[in-house]
N, C-alpha and C positions, 0 to 999 in steps of 0.2 A: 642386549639389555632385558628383553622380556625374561630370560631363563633366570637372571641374578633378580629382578624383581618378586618373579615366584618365590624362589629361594628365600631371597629376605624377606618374605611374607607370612613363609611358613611357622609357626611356636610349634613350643614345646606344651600342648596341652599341662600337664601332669604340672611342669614346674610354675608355670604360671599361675595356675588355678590354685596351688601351694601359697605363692606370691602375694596373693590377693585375697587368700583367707586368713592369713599374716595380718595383713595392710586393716583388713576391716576391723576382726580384732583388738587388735593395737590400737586402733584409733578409737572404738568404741569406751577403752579403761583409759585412753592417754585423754580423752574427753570426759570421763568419768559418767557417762550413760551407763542406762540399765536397760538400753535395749538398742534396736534397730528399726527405722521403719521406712517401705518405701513405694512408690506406686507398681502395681501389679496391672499391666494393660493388657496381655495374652501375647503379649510379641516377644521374640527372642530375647533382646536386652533384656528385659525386667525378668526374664523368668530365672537367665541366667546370675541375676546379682539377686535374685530372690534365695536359688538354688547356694550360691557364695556363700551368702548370710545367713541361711542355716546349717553351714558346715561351719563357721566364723564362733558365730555364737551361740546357736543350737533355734531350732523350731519355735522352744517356751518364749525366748529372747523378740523372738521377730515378727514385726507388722507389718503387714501388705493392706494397703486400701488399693481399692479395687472403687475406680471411681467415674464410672460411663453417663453419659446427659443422649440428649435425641438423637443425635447423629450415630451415635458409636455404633459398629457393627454387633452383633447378638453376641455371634460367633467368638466375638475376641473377649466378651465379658464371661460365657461359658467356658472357653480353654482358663481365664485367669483364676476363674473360682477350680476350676477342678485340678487344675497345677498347686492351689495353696493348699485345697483337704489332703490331697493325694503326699505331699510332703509333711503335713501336721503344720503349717500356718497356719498361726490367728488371722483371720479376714477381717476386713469391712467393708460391706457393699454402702456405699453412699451413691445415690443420685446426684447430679451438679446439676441437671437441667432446674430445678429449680432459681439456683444463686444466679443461673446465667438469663432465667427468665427475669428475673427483678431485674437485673440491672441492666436489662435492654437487647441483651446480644441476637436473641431468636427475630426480634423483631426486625432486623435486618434482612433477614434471608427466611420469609413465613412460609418457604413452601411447606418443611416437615409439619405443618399444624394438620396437613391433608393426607390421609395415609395413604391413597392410589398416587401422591406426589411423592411421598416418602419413600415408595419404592423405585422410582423411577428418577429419585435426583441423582444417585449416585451417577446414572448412565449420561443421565445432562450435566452435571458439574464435570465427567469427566470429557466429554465432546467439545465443551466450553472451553477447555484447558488447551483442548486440542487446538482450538480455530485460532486463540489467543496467542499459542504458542508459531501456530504458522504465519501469522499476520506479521506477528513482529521479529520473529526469530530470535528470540528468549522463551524462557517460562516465568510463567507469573511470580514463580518460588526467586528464581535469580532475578526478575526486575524489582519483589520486595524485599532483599535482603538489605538495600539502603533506601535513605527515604526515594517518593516520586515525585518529586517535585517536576512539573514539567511532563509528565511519562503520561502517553499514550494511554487512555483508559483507566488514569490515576483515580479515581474517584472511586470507580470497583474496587480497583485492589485495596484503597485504603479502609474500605467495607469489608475488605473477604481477611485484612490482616486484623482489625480490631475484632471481628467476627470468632476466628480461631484460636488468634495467640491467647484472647481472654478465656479460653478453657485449660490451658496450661498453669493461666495464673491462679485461676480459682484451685485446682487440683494444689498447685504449691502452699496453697494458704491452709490448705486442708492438711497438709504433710506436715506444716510446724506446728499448728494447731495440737495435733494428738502427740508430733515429736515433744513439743512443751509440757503439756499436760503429764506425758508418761514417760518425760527425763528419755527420750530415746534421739539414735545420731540418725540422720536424715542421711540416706544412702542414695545417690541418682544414677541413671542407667545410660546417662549418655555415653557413643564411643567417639574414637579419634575423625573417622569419617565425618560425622554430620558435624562435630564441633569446629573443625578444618573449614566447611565450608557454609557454616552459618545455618545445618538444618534443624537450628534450635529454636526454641522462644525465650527469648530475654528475658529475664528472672520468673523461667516459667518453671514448674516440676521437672523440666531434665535442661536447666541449669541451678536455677538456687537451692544448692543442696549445702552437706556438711563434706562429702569425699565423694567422688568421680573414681573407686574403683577400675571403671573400662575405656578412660579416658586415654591412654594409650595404648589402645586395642582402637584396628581397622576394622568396619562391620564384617568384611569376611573373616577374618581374627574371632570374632566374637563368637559366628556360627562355627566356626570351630572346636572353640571352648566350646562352646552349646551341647557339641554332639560326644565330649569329653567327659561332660558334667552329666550326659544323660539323659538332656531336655526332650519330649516328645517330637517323635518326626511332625505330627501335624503343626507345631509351634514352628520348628524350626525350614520348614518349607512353604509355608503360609506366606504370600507376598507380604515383604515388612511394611507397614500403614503408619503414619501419628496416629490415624482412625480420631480425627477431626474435623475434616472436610468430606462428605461421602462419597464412593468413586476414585477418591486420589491414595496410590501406593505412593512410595517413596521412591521408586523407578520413573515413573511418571510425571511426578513434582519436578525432582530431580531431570529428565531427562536422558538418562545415564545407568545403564547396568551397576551394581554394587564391585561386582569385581572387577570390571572396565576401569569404574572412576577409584578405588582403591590403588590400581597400578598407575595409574595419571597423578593420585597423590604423593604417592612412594616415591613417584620419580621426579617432581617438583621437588619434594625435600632433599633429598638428595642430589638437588642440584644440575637435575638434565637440562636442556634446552627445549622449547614446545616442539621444534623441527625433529629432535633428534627422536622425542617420547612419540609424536603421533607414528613417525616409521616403526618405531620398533612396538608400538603396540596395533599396529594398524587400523587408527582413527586417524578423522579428520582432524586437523591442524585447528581448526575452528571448538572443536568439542575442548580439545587439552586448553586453548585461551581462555574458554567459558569456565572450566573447571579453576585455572589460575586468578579469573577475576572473579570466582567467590570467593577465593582465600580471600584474596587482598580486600574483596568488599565489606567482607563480614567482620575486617579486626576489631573493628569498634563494639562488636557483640563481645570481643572477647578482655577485655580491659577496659579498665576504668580511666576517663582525661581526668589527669591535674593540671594546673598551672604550671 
């Protein structure tokens, strides 16, 4: 099983990347925009659907806001701006930390206001993650993917998810904003991975968009096209971040190598058994259930109930 997993894991850079400067295209005239616009964070996805949307509909066409508040790493606001000059995108640096000050979010967690704390949260939110994670044998990320009602140190988490996810939503508020304003189709960089298993924010900037271009693309998929398209080795080997919380990659959060939990999805969809996928990838039996009850946990992020 592992060798045919590889195997169907593999694209074909060339035709893909073809596929999807089609898809945006098309969608940009079959929506009747005059542009494109979408967040720029310095991590692989955006650079790569940055890099799409100026082969799609050229450079003139496309906006990247580029949009970091207190937490966000230097780093990742420095590789985003120099990925959009370096390509001829129009930018825009906006601050969030302000919207996020009004309306209360810093106040929850005031260490950043202290800059000898500033430097040193990342390493305490991540040791935090740590203890949490051993105490209970989940991660924080998989006990909030559904409410807590009832859960072990519920009260935190329901501080660390109001805390976060509202910097995703202010960033989306900001993407229709200027998508309104300048008639442009709102492009989002989610791929099959996090949306499979909920490493999204509910109608945050990498869900409420116009087209999911990498939506069916596995994040190793993605680094692939990445290094297809071009994208800088520092972008593309950079541990992937939301760069929301300081300290937490998305290995981390997650629990789970990218190309570990990529082959544990592959082979849920197509129908293995947890027994059969943890042998022939050799994980625990325990990691592939965890990885199967965030599909199942997360559907509700991914549909809307009706009656």
């Amino acid at each position: 099983m592992d060798d045919y997993l590889k195997s169907k894991m593999r694209i074909n850079s060339e035709s893909v990347a073809g596929l999807l400067i089609s898809f945006i295209r098309e969608h940009m005239e079959k929506l009747e925009r005059d542009g494109v616009i979408l967040g720029l964070s310095g991590g692989v996805d955006s650079a790569v659907i940055a890099s799409l949307c100026v082969r799609a509909v050229g450079a003139e066409k496309t906006l990247a806001l580029i949009m970091p508040e207190r937490d966000s790493d230097r780093r990742n606001i420095k590789d985003a701006i120099s990925f959009a000059r370096h390509n001829g995108i129009d930018m825009r640096l906006i601050n969030i930390s302000p919207y996020l000050e009004t309306i209360g979010a810093y106040r929850l967690f005031p260490f950043g206001r202290i800059s000898i704390l500033r430097k040193i949260s990342g390493r305490v939110v991540r040791k935090l993650y740590e203890l949490y994670t051993g105490r209970t044998g989940q991660t924080p990320f998989s006990i909030s993917v559904r409410g807590v009602k009832g859960r072990e140190f519920s009260g935190i988490i329901k501080r660390i998810n109001a805390y976060y996810r509202l910097k995703h939503r202010v960033r989306m508020l900001l993407l229709y904003f200027y998508a309104e304003l300048e008639n442009r189709l709102v492009v989002g960089c989610a791929n099959k991975t996090e949306y499979m298993i909920g490493y999204f924010v509910r109608h945050g900037c990498d869900d409420a968009v116009d087209i999911m271009p990498l939506l069916n693309l596995y994040k190793t998929q993605v680094i692939e096209l990445a290094r297809y398209l071009g994208i800088p080795d520092r972008i593309i080997k950079k541990p992937p971040s939301p760069d929301i919380i300081p300290g937490i990659t998305d290995e981390i959060a997650i629990g789970l190598s990218y190309e570990k939990l990529d082959h544990i999805l592959l082979a849920i969809e197509d129908g293995f058994e947890d027994e059969e996928i943890a042998n022939a990838l050799q994980v625990d039996d325990i990691l592939v259930l965890r990885v199967r009850h965030l599909t199942e946990a997360s559907e509700y992020m991914r549909v809307i109930y009706t009656p």
